[in-house]
N, CA, C and O of each residue as an XYZ file, in Angstrom:
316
protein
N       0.847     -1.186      0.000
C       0.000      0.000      0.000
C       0.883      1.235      0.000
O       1.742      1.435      0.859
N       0.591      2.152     -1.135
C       1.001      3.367     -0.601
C       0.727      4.319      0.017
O      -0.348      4.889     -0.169
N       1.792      4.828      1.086
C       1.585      5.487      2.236
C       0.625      7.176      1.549
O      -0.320      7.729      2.111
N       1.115      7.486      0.590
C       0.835      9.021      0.287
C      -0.627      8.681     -0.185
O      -0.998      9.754     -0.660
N      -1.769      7.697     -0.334
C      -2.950      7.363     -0.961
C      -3.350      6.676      0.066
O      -3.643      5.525     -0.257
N      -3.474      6.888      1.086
C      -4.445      5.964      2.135
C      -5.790      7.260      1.408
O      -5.705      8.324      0.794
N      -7.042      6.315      1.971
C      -8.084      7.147      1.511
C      -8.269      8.088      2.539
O      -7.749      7.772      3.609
N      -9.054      9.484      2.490
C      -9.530     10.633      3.357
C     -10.902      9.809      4.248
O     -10.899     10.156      5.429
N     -11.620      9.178      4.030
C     -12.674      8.539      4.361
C     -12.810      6.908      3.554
O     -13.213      6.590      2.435
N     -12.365      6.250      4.505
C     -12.106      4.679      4.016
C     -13.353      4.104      3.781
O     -14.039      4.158      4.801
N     -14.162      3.347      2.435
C     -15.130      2.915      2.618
C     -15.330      1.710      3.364
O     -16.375      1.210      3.779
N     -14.116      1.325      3.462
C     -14.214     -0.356      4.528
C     -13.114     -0.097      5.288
O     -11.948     -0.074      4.891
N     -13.585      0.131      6.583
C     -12.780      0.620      7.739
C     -11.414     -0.650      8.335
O     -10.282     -0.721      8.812
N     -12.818     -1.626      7.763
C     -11.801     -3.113      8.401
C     -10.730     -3.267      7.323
O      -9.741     -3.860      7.753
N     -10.633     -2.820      5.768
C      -9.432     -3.330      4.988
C      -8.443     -2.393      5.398
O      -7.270     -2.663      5.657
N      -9.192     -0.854      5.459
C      -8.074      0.083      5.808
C      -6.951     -0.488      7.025
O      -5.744     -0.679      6.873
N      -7.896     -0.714      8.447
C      -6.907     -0.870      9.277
C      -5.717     -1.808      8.582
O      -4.579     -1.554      8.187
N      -6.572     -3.076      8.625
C      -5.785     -4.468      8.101
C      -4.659     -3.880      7.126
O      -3.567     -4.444      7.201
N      -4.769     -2.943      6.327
C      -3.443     -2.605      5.518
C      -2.809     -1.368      5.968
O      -1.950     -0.896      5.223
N      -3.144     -0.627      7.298
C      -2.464      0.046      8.305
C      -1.693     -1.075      8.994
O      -0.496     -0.886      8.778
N      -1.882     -2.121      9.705
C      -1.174     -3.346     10.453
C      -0.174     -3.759      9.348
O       0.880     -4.199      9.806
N      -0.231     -3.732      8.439
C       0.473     -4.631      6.960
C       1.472     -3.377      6.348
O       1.927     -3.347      5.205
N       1.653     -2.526      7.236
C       2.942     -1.446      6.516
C       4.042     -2.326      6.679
O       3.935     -3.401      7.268
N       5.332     -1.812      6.066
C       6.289     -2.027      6.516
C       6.968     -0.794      7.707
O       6.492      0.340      7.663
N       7.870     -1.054      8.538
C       8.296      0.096      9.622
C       8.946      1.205      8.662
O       9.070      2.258      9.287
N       9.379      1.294      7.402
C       9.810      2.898      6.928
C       8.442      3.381      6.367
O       8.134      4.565      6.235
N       7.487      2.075      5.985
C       6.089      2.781      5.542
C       5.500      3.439      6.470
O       5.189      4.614      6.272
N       5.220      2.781      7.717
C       4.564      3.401      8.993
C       5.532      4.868      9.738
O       5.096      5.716     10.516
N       6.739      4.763      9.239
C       6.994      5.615      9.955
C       7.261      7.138      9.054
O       7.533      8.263      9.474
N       7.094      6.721      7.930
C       7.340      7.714      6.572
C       5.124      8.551      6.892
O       4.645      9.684      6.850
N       4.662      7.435      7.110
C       2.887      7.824      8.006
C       3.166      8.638      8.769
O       3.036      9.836      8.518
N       3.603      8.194      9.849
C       4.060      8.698     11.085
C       4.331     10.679     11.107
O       3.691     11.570     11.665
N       5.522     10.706     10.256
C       5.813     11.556     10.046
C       5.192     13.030      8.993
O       5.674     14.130      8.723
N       4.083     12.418      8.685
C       3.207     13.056      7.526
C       2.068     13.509      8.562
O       1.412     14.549      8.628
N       2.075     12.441      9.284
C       0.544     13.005      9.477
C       1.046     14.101     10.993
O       0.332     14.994     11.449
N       2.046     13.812     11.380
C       2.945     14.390     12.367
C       2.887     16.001     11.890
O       2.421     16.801     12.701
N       3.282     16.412     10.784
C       3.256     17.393      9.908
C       2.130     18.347      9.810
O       2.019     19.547     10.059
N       1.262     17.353      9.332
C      -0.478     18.128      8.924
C      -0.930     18.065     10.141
O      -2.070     18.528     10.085
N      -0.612     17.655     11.567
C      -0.842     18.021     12.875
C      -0.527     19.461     13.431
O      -1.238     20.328     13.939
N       1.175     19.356     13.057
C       1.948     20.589     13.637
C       1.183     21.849     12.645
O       0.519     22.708     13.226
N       1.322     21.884     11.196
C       0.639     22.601     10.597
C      -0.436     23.120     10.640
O      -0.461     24.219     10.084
N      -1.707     22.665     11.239
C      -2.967     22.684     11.089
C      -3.858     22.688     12.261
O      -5.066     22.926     12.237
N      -2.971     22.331     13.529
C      -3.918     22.542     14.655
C      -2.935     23.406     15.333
O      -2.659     22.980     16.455
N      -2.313     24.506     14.994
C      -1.543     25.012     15.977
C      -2.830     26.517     16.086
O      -3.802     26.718     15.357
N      -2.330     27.348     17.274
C      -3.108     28.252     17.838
C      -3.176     29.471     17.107
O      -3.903     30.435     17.346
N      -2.465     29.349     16.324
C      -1.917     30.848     14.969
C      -3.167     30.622     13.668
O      -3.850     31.493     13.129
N      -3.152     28.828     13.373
C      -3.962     28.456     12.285
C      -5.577     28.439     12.642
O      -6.531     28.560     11.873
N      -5.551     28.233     14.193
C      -7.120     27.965     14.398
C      -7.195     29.539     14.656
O      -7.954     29.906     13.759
N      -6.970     30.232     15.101
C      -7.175     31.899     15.271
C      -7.154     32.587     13.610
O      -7.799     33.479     13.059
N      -6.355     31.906     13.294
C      -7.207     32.541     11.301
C      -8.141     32.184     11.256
O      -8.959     33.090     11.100
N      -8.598     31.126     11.320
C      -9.661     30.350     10.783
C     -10.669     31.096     11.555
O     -11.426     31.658     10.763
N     -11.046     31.374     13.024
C     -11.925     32.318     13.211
C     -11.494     33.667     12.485
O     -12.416     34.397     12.122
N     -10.712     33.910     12.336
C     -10.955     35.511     11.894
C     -11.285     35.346     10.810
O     -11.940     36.297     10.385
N     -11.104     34.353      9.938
C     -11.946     34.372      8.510
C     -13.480     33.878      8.118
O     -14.179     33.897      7.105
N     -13.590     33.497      9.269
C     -15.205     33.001      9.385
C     -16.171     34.306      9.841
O     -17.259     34.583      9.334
N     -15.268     35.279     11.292
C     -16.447     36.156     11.634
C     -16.092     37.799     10.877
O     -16.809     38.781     11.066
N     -14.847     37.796     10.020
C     -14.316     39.023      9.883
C     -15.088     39.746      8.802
O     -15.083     40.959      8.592
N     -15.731     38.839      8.172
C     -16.544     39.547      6.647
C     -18.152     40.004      7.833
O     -19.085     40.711      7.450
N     -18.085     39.603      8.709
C     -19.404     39.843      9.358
C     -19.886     41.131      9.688
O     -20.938     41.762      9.579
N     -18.369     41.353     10.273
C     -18.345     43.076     10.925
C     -17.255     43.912     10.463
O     -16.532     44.587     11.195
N     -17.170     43.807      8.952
C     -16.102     44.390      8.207
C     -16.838     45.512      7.804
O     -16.361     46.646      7.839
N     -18.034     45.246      7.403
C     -18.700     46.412      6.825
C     -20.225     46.847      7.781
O     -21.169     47.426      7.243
N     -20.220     46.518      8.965
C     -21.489     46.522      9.607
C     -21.436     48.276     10.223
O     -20.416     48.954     10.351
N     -22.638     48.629     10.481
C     -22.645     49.827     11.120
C     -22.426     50.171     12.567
O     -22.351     51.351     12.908
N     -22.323     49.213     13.407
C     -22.166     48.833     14.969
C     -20.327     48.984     15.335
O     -19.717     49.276     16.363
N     -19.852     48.593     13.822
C     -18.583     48.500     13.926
C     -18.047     49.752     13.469
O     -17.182     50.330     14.126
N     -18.523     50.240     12.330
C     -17.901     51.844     12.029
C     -18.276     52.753     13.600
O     -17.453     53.518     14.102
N     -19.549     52.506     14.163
C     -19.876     54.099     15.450
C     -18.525     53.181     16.725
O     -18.144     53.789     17.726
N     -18.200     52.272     16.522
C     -17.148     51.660     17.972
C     -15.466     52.298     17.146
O     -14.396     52.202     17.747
N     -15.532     52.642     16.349
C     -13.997     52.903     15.421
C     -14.144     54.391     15.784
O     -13.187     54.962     16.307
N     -15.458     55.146     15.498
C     -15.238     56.581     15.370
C     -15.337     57.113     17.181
O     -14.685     58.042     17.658
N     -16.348     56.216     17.953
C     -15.880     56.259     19.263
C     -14.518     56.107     19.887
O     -14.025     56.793     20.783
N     -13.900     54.878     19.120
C     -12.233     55.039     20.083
C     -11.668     55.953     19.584
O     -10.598     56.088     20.178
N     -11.803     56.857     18.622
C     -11.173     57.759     17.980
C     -11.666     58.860     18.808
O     -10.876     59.785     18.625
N     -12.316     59.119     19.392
C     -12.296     59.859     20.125
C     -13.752     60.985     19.345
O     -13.857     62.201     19.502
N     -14.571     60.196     18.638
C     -15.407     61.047     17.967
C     -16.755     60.604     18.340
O     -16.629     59.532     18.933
N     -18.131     60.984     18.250
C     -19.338     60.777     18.725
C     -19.402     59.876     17.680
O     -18.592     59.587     16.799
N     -21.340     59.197     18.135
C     -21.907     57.754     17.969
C     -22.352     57.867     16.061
O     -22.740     57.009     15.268
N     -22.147     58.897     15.957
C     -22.817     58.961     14.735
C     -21.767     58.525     13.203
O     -22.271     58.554     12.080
């Protein structure tokens, strides 16, 4: 089996494992190290803090609640 084509969603969970058990140790550990990767990459606290700011930032980019709180810290009235 090659390591870089395991499936994203296995339709038969039982062949997947069975040919997860059936690596060889540079296959499993060449795994190992990939998915080690798209771990460090992808769940760190920098990547999940984009990911909210790109979900709520189009929300109140252009809202009116958000322009009178900008011209308030500026030191200007609600209007």
């Amino acid at each position: 089996m090659d390591v870089h084509t395991l499936p994203k969603r296995p339709i038969n969970l039982l062949t997947t494992l069975s040919e997860v058990e059936n690596l060889t140790p540079d296959e499993g550990q060449r795994l190992h190290k990939k998915a080690q990767a798209i771990i460090e990459e992808k769940y760190t606290w920098e990547h999940i803090c984009a990911q909210y700011e790109d979900l709520f930032a189009p929300k109140f980019t252009d809202s009116e609640p958000l322009r009178k709180m900008e011209n308030l810290a500026r030191g200007g009235d609600e209007s």
